[in-house]
Structures are given as structure tokens and as C-alpha cells.
C-alpha positions as a LaTeX table, in Angstrom:
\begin{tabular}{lrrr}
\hline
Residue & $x$ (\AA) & $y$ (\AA) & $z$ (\AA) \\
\hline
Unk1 & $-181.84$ & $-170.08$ & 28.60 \\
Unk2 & $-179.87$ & $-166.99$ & 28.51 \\
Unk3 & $-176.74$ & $-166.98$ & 26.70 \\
Unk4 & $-175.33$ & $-164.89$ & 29.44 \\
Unk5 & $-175.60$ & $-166.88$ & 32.01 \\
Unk6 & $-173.09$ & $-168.19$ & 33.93 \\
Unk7 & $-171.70$ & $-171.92$ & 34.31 \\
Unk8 & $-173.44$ & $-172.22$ & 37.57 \\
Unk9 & $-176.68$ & $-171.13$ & 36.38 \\
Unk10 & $-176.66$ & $-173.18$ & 33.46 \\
Unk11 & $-175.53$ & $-176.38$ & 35.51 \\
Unk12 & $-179.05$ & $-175.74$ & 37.70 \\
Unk13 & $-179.46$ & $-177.33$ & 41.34 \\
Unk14 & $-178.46$ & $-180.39$ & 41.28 \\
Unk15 & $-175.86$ & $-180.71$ & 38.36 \\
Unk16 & $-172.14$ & $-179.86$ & 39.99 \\
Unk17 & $-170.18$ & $-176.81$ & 38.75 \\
Unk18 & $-167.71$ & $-178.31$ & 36.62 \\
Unk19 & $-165.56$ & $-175.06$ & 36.45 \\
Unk20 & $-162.60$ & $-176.47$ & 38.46 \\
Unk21 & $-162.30$ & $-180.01$ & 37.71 \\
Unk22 & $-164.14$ & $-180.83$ & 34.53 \\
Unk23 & $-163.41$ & $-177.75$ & 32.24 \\
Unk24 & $-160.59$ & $-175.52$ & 34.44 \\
Unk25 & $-157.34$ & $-176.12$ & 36.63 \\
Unk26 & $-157.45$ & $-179.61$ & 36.78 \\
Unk27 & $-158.54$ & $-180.61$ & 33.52 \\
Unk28 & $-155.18$ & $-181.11$ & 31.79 \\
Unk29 & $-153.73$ & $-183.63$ & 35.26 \\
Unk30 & $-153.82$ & $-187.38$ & 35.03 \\
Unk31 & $-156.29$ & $-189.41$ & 37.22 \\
Unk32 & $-153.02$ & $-190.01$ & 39.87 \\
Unk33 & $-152.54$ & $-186.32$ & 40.08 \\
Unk34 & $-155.88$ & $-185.46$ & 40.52 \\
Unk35 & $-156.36$ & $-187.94$ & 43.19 \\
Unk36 & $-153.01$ & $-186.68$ & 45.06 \\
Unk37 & $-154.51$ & $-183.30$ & 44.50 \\
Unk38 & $-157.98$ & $-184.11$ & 46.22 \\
Unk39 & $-156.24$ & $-186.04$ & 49.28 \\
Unk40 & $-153.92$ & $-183.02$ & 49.93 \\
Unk41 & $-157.48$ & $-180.41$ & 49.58 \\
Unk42 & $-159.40$ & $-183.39$ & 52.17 \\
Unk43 & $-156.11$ & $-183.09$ & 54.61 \\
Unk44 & $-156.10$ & $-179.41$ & 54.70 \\
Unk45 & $-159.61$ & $-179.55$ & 55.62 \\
Unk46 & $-159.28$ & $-181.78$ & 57.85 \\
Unk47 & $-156.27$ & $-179.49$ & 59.77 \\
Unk48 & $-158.38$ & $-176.33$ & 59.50 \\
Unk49 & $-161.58$ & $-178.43$ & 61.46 \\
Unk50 & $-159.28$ & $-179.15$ & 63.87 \\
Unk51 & $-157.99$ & $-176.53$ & 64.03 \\
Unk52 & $-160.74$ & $-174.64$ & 64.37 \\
Unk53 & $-162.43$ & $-176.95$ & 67.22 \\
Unk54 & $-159.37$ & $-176.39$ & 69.16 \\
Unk55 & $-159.82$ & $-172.55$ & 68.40 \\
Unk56 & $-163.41$ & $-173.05$ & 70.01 \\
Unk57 & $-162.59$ & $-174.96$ & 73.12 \\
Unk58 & $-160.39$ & $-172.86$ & 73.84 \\
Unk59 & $-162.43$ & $-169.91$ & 73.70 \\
Unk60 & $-164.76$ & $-171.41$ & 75.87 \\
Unk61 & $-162.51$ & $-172.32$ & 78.42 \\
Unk62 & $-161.29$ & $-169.13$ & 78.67 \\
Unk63 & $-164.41$ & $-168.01$ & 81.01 \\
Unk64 & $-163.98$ & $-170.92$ & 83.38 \\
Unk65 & $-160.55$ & $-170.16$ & 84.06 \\
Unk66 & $-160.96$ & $-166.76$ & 84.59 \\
Unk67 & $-164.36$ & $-167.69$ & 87.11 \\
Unk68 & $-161.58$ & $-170.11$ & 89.02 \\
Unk69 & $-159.22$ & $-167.50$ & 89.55 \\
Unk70 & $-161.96$ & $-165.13$ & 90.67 \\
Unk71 & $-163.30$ & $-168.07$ & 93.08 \\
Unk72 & $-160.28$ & $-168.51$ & 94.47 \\
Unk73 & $-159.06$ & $-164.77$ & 95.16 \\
Unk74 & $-162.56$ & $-164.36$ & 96.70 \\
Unk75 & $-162.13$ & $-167.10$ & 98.83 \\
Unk76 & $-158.98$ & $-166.13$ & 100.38 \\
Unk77 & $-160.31$ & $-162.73$ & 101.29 \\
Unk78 & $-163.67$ & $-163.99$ & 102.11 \\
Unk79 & $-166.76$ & $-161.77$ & 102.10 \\
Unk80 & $-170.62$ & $-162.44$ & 100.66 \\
Unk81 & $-169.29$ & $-161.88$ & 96.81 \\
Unk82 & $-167.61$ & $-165.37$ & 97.34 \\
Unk83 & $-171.28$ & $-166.52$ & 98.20 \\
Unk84 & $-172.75$ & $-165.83$ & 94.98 \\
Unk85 & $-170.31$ & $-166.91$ & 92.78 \\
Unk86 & $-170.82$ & $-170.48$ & 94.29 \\
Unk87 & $-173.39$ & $-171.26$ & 92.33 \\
Unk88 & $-172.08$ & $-172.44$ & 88.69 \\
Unk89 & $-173.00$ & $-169.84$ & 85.67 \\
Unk90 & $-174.99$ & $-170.60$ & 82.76 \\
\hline
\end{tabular}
């Protein structure tokens, strides 16, 4: 093995890099702290997938709404555009 390799390559595919928690930041914290440490990482996850859904849903909305208000101006002045739009977009 090269000497120059780095931690990653040495650990190989299915060994875990151990930079962080075996041999880096949170080597020198207790078991508790560790634990309160990995919660708080698994919450912030957790708010940035929600977050991030919500980003999503409303970016898809965002069309639908604006086909709505287009809809309903076209229907108040009538005409054949209103005709198309009827049918739902894809």
C-alpha cells in the first residue's frame, strides 16, 4: 500500500473513515457527549429535510397558482385561449 495514501484510501470500501470520530474532533469527548453531539447532527438533518421538502412543494406549487390566476383572468374576459387552458398541463 502506498505510504501516501490517504485515511480513506487506506480504510478501503467498506471500512468507515474514522477521521472524525475515531482519531479527530471527537476523540477526546466522553460517550454522553458524543451521543448529545450525534442527536444534535441527526436533528439538524432532520430540519434541513424538511426544510428542504417544504422548499420543493413549494416550488412546485408555484406553477399551479400562477395557471389559476391565468384561468381565472381568462375566464372573465372570455375568448378561445380560455378553451385550451382547460385541459390540465403535464
Amino acid at each position: 500500500m502506498d505510504p501516501r495514501a490517504t485515511a480513506r484510501e487506506r480504510a478501503g470500501p467498506l471500512e468507515p473513515d474514522t477521521r472524525l470520530f475515531g482519531e479527530g474532533a471527537l476523540a477526546g469527548l466522553s460517550a454522553e457527549w458524543q451521543l448529545v453531539v450525534g442527536d444534535a447532527i441527526s436533528a439538524v438533518t432532520l430540519l434541513l429535510a424538511m426544510l428542504k421538502n417544504s422548499e420543493r412543494r413549494a416550488e412546485h406549487a408555484t406553477p399551479r397558482k400562477l395557471d389559476a390566476i391565468v384561468r381565472a383572468t381568462l375566464e372573465q374576459q372570455g375568448g378561445q385561449a380560455h378553451e385550451d387552458l382547460k385541459a390540465p398541463s403535464g
